[in-house]
DRENSE-498829 format. One record per residue (C-alpha): y, z, x; residue in one letter. Coordinates in Angstrom, 3 decimals, always signed. Each point is the difference from the previous one (the first is absolute). Example, Ala and Ser with C-alpha at 12.3 -4.5 7.8 and 13.67 -1.06 7.14 Angstrom:
BEGIN
<r><north>-4.500</north><up>+7.800</up><east>+12.300</east><tidren>A</tidren></r>
<r><north>+3.440</north><up>-0.660</up><east>+1.370</east><tidren>S</tidren></r>
END
This chain:
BEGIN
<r><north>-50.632</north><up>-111.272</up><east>-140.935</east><tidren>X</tidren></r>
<r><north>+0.235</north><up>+0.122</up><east>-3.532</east><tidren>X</tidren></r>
<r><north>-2.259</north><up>+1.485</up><east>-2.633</east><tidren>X</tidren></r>
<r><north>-1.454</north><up>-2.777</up><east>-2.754</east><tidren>X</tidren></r>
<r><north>+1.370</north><up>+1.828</up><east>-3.291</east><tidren>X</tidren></r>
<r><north>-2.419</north><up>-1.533</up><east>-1.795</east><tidren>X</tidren></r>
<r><north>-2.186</north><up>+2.595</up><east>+1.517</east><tidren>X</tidren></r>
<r><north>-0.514</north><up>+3.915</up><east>-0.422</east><tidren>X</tidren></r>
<r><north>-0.556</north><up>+2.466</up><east>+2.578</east><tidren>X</tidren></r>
<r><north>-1.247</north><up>+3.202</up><east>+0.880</east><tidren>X</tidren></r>
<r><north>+1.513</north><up>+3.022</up><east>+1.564</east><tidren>X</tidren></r>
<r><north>-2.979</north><up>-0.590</up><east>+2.619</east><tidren>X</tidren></r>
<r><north>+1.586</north><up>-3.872</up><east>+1.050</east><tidren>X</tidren></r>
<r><north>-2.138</north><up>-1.819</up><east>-1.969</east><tidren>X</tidren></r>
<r><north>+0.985</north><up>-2.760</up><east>-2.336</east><tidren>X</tidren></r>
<r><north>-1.451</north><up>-1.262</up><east>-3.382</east><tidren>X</tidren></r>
<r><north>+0.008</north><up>-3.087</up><east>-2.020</east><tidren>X</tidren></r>
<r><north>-1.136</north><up>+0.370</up><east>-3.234</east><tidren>X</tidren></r>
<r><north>-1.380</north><up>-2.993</up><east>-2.411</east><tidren>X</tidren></r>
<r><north>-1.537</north><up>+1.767</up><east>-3.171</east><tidren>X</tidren></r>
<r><north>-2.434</north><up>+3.008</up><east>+0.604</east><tidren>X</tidren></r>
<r><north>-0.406</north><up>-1.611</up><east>+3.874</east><tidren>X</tidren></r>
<r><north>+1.727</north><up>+0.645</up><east>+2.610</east><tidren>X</tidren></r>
<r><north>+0.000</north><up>-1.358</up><east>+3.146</east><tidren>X</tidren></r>
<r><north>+1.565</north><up>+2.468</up><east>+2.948</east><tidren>X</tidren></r>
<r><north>+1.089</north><up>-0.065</up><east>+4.047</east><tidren>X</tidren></r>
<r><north>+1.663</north><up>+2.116</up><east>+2.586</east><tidren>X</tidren></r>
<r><north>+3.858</north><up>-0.306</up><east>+0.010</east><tidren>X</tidren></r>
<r><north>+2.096</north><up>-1.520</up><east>+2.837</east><tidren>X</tidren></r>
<r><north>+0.834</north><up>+3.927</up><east>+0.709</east><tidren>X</tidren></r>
<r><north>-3.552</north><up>+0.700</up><east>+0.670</east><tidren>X</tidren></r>
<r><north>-1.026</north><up>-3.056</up><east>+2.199</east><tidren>X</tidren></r>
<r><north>+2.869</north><up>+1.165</up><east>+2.368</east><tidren>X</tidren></r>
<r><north>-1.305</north><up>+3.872</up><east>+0.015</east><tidren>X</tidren></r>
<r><north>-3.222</north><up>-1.167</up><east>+0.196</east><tidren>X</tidren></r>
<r><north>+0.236</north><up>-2.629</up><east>+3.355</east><tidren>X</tidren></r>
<r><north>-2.168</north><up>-2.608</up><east>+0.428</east><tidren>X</tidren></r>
<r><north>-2.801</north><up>-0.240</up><east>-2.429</east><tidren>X</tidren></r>
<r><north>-3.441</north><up>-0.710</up><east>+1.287</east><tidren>X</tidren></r>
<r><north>-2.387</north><up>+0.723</up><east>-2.937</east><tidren>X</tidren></r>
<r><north>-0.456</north><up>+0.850</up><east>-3.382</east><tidren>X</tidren></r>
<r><north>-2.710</north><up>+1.501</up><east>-1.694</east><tidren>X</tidren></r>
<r><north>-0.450</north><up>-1.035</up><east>-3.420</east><tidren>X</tidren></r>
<r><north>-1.865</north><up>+2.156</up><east>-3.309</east><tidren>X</tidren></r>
<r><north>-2.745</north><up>-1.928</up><east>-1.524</east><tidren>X</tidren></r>
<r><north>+0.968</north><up>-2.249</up><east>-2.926</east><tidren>X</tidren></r>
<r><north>-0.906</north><up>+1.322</up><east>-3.413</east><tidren>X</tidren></r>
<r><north>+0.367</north><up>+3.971</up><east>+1.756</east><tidren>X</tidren></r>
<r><north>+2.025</north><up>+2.095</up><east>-2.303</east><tidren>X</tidren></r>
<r><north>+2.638</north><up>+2.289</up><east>+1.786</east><tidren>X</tidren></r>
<r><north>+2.467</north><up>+2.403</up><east>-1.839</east><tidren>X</tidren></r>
<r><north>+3.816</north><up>+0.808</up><east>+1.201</east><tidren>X</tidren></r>
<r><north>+0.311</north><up>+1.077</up><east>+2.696</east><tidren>X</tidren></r>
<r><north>-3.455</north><up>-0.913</up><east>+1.864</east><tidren>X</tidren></r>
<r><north>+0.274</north><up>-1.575</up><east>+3.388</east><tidren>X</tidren></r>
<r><north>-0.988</north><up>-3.912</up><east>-0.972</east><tidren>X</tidren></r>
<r><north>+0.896</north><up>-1.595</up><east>+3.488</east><tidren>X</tidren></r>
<r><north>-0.204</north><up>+0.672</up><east>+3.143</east><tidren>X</tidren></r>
<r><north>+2.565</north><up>-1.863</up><east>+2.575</east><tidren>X</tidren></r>
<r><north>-0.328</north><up>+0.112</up><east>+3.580</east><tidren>X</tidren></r>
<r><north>+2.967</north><up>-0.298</up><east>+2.775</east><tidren>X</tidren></r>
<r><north>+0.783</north><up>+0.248</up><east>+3.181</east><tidren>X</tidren></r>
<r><north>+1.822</north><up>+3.199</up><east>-0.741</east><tidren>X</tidren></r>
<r><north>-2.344</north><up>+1.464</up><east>-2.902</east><tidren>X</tidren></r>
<r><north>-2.509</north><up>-0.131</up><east>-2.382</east><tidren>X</tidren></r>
<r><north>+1.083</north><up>+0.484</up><east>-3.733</east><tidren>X</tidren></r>
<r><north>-1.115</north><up>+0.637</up><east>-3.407</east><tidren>X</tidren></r>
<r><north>+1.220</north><up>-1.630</up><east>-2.631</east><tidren>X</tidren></r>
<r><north>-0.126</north><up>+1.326</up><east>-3.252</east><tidren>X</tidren></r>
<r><north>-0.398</north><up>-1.290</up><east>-3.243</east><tidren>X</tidren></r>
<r><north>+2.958</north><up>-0.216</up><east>-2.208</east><tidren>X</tidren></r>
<r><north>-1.386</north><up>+0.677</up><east>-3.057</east><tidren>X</tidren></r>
<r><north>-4.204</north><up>+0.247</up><east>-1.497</east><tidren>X</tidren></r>
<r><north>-1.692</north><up>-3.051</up><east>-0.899</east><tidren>X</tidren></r>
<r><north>-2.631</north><up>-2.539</up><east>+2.289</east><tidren>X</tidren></r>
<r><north>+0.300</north><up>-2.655</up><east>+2.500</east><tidren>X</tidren></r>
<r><north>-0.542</north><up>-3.133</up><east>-1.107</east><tidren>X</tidren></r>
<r><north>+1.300</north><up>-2.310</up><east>+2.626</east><tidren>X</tidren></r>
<r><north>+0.833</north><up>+0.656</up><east>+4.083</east><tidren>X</tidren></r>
<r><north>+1.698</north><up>-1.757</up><east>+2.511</east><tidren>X</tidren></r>
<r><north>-2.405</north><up>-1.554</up><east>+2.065</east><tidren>X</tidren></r>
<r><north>+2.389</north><up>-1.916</up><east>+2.040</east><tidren>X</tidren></r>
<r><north>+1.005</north><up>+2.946</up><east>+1.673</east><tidren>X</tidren></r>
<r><north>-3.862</north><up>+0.711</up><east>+1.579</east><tidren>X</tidren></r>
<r><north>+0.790</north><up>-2.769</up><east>+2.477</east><tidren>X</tidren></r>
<r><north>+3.625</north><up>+0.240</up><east>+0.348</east><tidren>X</tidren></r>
<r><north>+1.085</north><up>+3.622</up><east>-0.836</east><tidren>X</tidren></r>
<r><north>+3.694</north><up>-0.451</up><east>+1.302</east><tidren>X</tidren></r>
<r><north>+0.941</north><up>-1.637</up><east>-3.021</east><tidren>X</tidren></r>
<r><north>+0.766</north><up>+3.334</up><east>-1.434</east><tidren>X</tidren></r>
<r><north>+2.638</north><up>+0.143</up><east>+2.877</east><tidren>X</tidren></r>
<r><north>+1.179</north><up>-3.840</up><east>-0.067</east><tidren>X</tidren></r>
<r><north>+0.019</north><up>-0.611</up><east>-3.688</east><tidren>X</tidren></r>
<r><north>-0.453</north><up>+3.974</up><east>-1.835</east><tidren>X</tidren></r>
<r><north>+1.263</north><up>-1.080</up><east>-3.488</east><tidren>X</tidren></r>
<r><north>-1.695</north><up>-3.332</up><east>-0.374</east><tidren>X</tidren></r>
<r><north>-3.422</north><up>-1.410</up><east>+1.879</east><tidren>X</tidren></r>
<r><north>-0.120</north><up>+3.826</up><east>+1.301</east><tidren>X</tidren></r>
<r><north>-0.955</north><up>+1.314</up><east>-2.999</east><tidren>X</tidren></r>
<r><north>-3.351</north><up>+2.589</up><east>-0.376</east><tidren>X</tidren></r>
<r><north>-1.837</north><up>+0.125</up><east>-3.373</east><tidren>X</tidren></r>
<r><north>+0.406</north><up>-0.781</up><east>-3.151</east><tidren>X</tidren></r>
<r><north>-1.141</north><up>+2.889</up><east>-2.748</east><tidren>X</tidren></r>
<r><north>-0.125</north><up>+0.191</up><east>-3.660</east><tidren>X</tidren></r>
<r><north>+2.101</north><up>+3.358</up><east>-0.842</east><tidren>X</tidren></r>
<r><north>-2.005</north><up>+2.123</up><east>-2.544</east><tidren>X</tidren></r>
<r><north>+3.008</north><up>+1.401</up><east>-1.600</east><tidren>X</tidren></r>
<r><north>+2.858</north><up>-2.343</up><east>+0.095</east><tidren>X</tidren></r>
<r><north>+2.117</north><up>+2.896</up><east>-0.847</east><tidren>X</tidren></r>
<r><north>-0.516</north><up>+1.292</up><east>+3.687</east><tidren>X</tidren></r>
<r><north>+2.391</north><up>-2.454</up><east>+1.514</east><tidren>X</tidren></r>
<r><north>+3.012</north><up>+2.036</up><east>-1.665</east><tidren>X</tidren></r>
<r><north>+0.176</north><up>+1.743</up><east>+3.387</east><tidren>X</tidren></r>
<r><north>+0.385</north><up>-3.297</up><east>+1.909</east><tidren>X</tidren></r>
<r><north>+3.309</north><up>-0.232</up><east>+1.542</east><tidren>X</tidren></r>
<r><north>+2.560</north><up>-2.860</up><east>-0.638</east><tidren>X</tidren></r>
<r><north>+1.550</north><up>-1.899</up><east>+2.961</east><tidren>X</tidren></r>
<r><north>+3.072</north><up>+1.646</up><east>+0.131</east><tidren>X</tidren></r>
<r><north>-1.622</north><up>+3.588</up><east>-0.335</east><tidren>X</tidren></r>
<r><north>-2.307</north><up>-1.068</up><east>+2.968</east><tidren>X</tidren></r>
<r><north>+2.803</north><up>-1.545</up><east>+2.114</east><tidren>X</tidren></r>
<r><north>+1.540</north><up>+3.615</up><east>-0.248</east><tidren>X</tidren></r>
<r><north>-3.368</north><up>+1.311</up><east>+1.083</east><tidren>X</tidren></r>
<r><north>-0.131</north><up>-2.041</up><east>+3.019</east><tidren>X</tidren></r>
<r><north>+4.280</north><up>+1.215</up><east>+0.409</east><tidren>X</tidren></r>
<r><north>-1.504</north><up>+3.777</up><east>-0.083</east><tidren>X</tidren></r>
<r><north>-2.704</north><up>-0.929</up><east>+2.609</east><tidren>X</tidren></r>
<r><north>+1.589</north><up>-1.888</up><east>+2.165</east><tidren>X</tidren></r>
<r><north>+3.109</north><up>+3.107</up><east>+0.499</east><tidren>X</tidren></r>
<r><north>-2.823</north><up>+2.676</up><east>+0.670</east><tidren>X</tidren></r>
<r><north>-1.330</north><up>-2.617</up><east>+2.503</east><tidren>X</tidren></r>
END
């Protein structure tokens, strides 16, 4: 599968989209796979303010439960609700009706350590040889 390279991603398989100071943000193809079936996700309130780093999400799998950081500081202003009822989107459809939140970014100056497609397709390379 290919990676949109519209989008930006993290080192930690997530992608972002941003539109402005908003952005809205998902878990890669990569991570669907590593992660198995997905069975539930535990959102963050909207309006809750959460800097870098900060677990945001919470996905549960078959194989694991995983935090999902946030990319960058700012709130959430928007999340996925679809994915409440019918959480395998993230594994049927990761970089489209699978996506998680939507935040605004604080500092829209923090996405300078986004990665580009290319630099994250050589990520997943890296991964996929220690595999």
């Amino acid at each position: 599968m290919g990676y949109p390279a519209q989008f930006q991603y993290t080192a930690e398989h997530q992608w972002v989209e941003i539109k402005g100071r908003e952005a809205r943000i998902g878990i890669t193809h990569y991570a669907q796979g590593q992660l198995g079936d997905v069975v539930f996700v535990e959102f963050p309130p909207v309006g809750a303010k959460y800097s870098k780093g900060e677990s945001i999400v919470v996905i549960e799998s078959v194989k694991a439960i995983s935090d999902i950081p946030a990319p960058f500081s700012g709130t959430i202003i928007d999340i996925n609700t679809a994915l409440e009822e019918t959480p395998e989107l993230l594994n049927s459809d990761p970089h489209n009706k699978g996506w998680v939140i939507i935040m605004k970014m604080d500092d829209p100056a923090d996405t300078e350590s986004l990665l580009s497609v290319k630099e994250y397709e050589r990520l997943i390379a890296e991964a996929e040889k220690e595999e």
